[in-house]
FIKOL-647813 format. One record per residue (C-alpha): residue in one letter; x, y, z. Coordinates in steps of 0.1 Angstrom, whole numbers, padded with zeros to 4 digits, always signed. Layout:
AXYZ...
***
This chain:
X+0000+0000+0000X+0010+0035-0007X+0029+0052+0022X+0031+0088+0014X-0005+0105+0015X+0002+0126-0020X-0022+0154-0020X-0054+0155-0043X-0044+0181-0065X-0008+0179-0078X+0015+0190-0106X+0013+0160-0123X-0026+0161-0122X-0026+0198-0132X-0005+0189-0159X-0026+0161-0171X-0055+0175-0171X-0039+0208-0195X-0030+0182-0220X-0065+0158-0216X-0081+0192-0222X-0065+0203-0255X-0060+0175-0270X-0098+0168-0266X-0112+0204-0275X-0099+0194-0310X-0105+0160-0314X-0145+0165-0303X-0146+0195-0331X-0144+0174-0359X-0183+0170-0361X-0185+0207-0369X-0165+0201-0401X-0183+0172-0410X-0213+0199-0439X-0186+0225-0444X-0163+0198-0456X-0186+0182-0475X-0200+0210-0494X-0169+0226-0506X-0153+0191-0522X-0190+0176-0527X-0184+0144-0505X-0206+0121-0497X-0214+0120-0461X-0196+0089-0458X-0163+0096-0470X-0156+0124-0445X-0173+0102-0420X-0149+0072-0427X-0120+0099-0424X-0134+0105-0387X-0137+0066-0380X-0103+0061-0392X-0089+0089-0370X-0106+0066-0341X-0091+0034-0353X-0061+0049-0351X-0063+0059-0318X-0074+0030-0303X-0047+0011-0319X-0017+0036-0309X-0032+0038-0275X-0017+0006-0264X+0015+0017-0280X+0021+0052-0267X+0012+0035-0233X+0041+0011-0235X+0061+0035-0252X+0060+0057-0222X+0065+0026-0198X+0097+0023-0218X+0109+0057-0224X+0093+0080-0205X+0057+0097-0207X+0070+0131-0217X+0088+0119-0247X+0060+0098-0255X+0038+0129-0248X+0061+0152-0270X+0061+0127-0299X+0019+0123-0298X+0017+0163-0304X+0043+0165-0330X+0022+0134-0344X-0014+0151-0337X-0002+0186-0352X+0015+0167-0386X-0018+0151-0396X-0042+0181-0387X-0013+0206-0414X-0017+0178-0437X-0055+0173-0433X-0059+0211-0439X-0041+0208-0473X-0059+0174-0487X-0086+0176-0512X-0096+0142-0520X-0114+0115-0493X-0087+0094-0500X-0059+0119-0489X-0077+0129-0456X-0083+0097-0447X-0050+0085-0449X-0040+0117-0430X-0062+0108-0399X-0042+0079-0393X-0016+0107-0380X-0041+0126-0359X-0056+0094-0344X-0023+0084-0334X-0013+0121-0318X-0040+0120-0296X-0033+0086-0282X-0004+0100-0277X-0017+0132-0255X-0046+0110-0247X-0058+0088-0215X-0037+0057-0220X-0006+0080-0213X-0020+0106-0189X-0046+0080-0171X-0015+0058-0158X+0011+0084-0148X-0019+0104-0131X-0028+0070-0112X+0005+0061-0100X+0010+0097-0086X-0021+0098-0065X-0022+0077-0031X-0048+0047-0026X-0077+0068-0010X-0077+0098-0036X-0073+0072-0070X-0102+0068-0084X-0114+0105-0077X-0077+0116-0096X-0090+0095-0126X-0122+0107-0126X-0109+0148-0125X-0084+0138-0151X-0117+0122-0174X-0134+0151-0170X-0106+0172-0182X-0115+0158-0216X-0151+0171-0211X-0138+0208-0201X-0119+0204-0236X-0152+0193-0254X-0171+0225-0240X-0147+0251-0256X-0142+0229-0287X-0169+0227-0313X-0181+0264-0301X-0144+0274-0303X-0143+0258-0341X-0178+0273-0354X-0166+0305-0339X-0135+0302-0358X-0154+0288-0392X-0170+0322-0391X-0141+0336-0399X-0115+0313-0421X-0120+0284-0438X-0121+0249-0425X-0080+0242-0435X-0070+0275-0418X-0088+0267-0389X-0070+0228-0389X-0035+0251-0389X-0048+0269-0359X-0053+0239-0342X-0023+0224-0351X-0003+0256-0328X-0024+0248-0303X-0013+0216-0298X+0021+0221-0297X+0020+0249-0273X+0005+0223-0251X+0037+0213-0247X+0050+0237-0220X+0034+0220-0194X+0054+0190-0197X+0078+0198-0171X+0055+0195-0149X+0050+0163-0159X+0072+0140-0142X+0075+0102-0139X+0058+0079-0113X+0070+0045-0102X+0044+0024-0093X+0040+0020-0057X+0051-0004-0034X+0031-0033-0030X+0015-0029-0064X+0004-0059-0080X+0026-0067-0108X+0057-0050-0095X+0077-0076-0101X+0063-0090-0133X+0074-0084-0169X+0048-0070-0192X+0045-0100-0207X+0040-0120-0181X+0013-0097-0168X-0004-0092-0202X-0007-0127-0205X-0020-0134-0172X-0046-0108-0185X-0054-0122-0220X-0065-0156-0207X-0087-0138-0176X-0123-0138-0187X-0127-0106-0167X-0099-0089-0189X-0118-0099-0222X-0154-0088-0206X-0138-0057-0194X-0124-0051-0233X-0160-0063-0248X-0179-0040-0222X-0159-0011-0235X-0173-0012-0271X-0207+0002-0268X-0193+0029-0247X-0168+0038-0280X-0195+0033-0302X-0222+0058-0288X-0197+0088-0282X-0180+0078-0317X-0212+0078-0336X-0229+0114-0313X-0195+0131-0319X-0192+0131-0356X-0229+0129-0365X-0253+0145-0339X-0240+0180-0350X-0254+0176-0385X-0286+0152-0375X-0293+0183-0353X-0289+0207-0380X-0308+0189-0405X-0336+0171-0386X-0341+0192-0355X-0373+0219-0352X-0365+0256-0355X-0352+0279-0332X-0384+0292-0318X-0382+0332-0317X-0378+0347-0284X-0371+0317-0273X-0337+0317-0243X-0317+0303-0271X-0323+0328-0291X-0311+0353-0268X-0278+0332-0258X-0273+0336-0296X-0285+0304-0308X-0307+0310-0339X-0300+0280-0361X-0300+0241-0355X-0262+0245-0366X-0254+0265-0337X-0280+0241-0315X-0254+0210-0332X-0223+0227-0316X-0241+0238-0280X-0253+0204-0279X-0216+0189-0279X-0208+0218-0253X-0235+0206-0232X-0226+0172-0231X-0188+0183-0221X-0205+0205-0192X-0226+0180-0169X-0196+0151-0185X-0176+0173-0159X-0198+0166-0134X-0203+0131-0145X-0166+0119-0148X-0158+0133-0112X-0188+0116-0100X-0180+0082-0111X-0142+0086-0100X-0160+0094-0063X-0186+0069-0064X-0159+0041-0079X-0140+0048-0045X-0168+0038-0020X-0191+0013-0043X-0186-0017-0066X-0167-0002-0103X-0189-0031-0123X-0220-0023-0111X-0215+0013-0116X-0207+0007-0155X-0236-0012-0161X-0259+0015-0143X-0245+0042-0165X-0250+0016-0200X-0286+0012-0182X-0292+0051-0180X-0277+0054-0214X-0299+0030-0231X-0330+0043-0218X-0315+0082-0229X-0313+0067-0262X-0347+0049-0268X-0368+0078-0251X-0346+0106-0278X-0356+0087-0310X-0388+0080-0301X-0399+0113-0293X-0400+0144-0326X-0365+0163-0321X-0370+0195-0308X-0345+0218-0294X-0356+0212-0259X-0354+0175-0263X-0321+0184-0284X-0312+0202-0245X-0322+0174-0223X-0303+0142-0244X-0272+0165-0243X-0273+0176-0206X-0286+0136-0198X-0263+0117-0224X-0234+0144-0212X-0233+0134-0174X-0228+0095-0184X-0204+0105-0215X-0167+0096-0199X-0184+0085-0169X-0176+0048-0177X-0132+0054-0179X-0128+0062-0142X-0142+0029-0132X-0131+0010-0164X-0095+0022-0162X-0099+0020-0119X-0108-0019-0123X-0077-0023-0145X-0052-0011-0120X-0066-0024-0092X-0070-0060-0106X-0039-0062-0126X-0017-0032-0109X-0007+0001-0113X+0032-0005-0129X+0015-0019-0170X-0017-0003-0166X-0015+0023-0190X-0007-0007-0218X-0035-0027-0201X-0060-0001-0201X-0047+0010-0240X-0059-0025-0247X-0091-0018-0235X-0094+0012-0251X-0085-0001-0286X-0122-0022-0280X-0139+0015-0272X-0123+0024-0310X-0126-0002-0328X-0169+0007-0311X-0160+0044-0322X-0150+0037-0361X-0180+0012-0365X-0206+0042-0348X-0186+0065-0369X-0183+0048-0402X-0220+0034-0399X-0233+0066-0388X-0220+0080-0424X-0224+0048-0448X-0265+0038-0437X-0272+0076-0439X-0264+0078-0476X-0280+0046-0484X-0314+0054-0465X-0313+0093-0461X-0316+0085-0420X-0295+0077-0388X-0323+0053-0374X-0307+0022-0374X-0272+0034-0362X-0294+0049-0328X-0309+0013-0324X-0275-0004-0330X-0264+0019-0304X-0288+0011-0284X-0284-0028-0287X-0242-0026-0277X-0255-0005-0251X-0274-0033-0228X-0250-0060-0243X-0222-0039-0216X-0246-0033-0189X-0252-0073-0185X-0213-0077-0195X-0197-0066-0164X-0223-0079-0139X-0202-0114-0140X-0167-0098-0140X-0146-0101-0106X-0132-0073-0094X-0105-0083-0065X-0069-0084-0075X-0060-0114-0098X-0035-0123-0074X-0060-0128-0046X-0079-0154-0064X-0058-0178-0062X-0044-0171-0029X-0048-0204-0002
***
């Protein structure tokens, strides 16, 4: 057990959340661009939309390989490397002109922000913060990501009023980079003593994993959760704008400057990063004191039933209002319990490669929402079936993880 009571709030948390923040106020933009894009080239909807779900392929599969990249060399190089990586494929992005070319060119920014993203930040953020203040570390560091999704998309329409979409990918690219001087702050954890693990190789712990059928339930659990946010990110901007009610006149969104369902497409992503604040840090707290599985397939439960009741009512700004703020505060509610069952049944010391396992299941979810989302709405003019798909991976995870056990793999098999 950890000796040394390390205070709540730390550089290294600070830090991590900076990075968590940035990187995510760009990556939860690309929604925005998804009409403007297509307009000016005259894309189908599912070319730029398979540009987006390759971008999330890519991140889930250089998650697992920043995360051991940092085990072996260090998080801030592996950090300094995922910008540089992240700000190469948005300059190229903003210079392509074909699907083909910005496709390929996602592959870059999907790897960058694995590279600034939670595999990376998660584990050296968990390994700094003592027993008691874990989970709640995790869950401020998750809801970093949210802050980042609030200024984002309102920070990238704002900009889109004023450039073009490939200057506003050059801006972007800056931004990323000057991330960067919060680095020193960001210095490396051992894991502590008595961590399960310590004394393992990766291999021997990843293969202690691979063959637990709590590991794989924990991976399978984690692809609804990818899908849903994959498939809201990059396409409920435009269903808004294109499906939604008007703006009804002197209505309060109308005075807060929201007269079109375009503007209403961009709040809506703002709202869910608000209450996801609240959410993340709630589910870091509650997965101190309560059972992690059951709280992941509570929040796949209240999901599900968010879902079903948004479809099946006409879309209206207010219901447009309630999904977001609803949908928002169980967004990234599921990684401080998903990444907090990691570490504490396999350890603290591989648990960034562990969890970027994991997370390569919540991408591989993200591309398929992502890639469907675009591909069945240009064959039947509707996103109907991708919500009910959603809706389907959704209560296949909140029956997953009711069987999975949650006390350190070690202590199973103690006599």
């Amino acid at each position: 057990m950890t000796t040394t009571r390390t205070p709540l709030i730390n550089p290294i948390l600070i830090a991590g959340c900076i990075i968590l923040m940035t990187g995510f106020a760009i990556r939860a933009s690309f929604g925005i661009f998804q009409i403007p894009i297509a307009e000016e080239f005259n894309w189908l909807r599912s070319e730029f939309s398979l540009a987006i779900a390759i971008q999330n392929l890519a991140w889930g599969i250089g998650q697992p390989l920043f995360a051991a990249l940092a085990e072996k060399i260090g998080e801030r190089k592996a950090i300094i490397l995922g910008a540089a990586t992240y700000a190469l494929g948005l300059v190229f992005s903003a210079f392509s002109t074909t699907p083909l070319e910005h496709q390929f060119y996602e592959i870059l920014v999907g790897f960058g922000i694995a590279g600034t993203g939670f595999g990376v930040i998660l584990a050296v953020v968990g390994r700094a913060a003592s027993d008691e203040n874990r989970s709640l570390s995790l869950g401020i560091a998750t809801a970093a990501g949210s802050a980042g999704q609030i200024v984002g998309p309102p920070f990238a329409n704002l900009l889109l009023q004023y450039m073009n979409w490939s200057s506003v990918f050059l801006v972007f690219a800056g931004i990323i980079m000057a991330v960067l001087v919060v680095l020193p702050m960001m210095r490396a954890q051992p894991a502590p003593a008595g961590s399960a693990g310590l004394d393992e190789s990766m291999g021997e712990v990843l293969k202690k994993a691979f063959f637990d059928p709590t590991y794989i339930m924990i991976f399978l659990g984690f692809f609804s959760c990818g899908f849903q946010l994959g498939f809201v990110t990059a396409h409920f901007p435009a269903f808004i704008a294109e499906a939604c009610a008007a703006i009804p006149t002197n209505s309060v969104l109308r005075s807060m400057g929201v007269s079109t369902t375009t503007a209403l497409g961009a709040l809506s992503i703002a709202l869910i990063g608000i209450t996801n604040i609240a959410g993340s840090i709630g589910a870091g707290a509650l997965g101190a004191k309560y059972s992690k599985k059951y709280l992941l397939s509570l929040i796949y439960v209240g999901r599900t039933i968010a879902c079903i009741l948004f479809i099946m009512f006409p879309m209206t700004p207010t219901t447009v209002i309630l999904f977001s703020l609803v949908m928002g505060g169980l967004w990234l509610a599921t990684v401080p319990p998903t990444s907090g069952l990691v570490g504490q049944i396999y350890g603290l010391k591989y648990m960034g490669t562990l969890y970027g396992i994991v997370f390569f299941s919540h991408q591989l979810g993200s591309f398929l929402g992502v890639w469907m989302g675009g591909e069945l709405y240009d064959q039947f003019g509707t996103y109907d079936i991708v919500w009910w798909v959603g809706i389907g991976v959704g209560a296949f995870s909140a029956i997953i993880h009711l069987p999975v056990k949650e006390q350190p793999y070690e202590s199973r098999f103690a006599t």
